[in-house]
N, C-alpha and C positions, 0 to 999 in steps of 0.2 A: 743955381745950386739949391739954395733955402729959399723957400717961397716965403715961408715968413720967417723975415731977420727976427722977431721979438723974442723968438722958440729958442734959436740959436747964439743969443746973448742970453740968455737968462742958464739956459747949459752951460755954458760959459763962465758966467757967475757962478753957478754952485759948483762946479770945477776945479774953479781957481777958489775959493772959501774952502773947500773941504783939502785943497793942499795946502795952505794955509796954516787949517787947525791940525792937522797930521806932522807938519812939519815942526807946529809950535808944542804941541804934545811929546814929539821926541825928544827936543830939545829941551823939555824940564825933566822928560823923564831922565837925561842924560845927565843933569845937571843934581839930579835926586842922588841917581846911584853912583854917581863917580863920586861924592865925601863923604860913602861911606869905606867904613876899615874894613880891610879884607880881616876873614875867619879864621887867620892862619895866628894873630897872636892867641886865641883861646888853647891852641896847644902849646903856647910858649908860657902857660901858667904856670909859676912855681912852686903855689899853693897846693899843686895837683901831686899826690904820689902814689906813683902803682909801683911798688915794690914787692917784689914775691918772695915772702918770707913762710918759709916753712911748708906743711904738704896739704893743706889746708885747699878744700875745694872751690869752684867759682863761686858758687851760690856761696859758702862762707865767708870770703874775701867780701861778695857782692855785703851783703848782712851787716858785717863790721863798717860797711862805709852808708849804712842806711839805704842801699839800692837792692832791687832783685834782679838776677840775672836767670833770665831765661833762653831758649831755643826755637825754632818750629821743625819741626819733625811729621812724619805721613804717618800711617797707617800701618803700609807694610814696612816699614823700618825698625818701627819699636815693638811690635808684635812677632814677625819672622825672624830677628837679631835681636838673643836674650843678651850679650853681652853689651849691643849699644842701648838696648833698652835702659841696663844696668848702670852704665856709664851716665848716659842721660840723666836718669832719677839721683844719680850724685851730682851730678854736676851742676843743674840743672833746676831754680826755685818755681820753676811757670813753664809751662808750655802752651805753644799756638799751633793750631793745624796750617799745615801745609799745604795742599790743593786738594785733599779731602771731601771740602765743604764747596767747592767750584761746582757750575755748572756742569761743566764738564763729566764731573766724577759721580755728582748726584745723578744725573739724567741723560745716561750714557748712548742712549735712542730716544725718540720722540715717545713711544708705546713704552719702554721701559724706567722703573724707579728702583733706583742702586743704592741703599740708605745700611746694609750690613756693617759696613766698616764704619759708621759713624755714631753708633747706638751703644 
């Protein structure tokens, strides 16, 4: 079968070393993530209170607790719909583009450059 046995132990050996260290890698990684706490008491804080008092927007709510609260929105959303534009701008301390700035939308053919909506 194997002309030379020396080839086919020495396969063999890095074979059986590399399940080895695969197996012993799992097994700490196992041993790592299983004592930690699941994520689920962070929403059991009772420190935390979102209370909706009064008519008071996100971005104000956001403010009063020291954070900003923003959205991402496209292009044609907030340009073609003056009422969510509207909505948006209250509600609304930051905005992030939506797939705008994507390859996709910049360079919509190979020969062509689509840069109108982003300027």
């Amino acid at each position: 079968m194997f002309t030379n046995s020396s080839v086919s132990r020495r396969y063999f050996f890095y074979f059986a070393l590399s399940g080895l260290v695969g197996a012993g890698t799992l097994a700490a990684g196992k041993q790592i993530y299983s004592n930690r706490k699941p994520r689920e008491h962070w929403l059991d804080n009772p420190k935390r209170d979102f209370k909706v008092l009064g008519q008071a927007s996100l971005k104000q709510r956001a403010a009063a607790k020291r954070l900003i609260y923003g959205g991402c929105s496209s292009y044609d959303y907030l340009f073609t719909d003056p009422s969510f534009a509207t909505n948006f701008a209250q509600e609304c301390g930051i905005v992030v583009v939506d797939t705008d700035l994507k390859w996709d939308s910049l360079r919509p053919a190979p020969d062509r450059c689509e840069r109108s909506h982003c300027c």
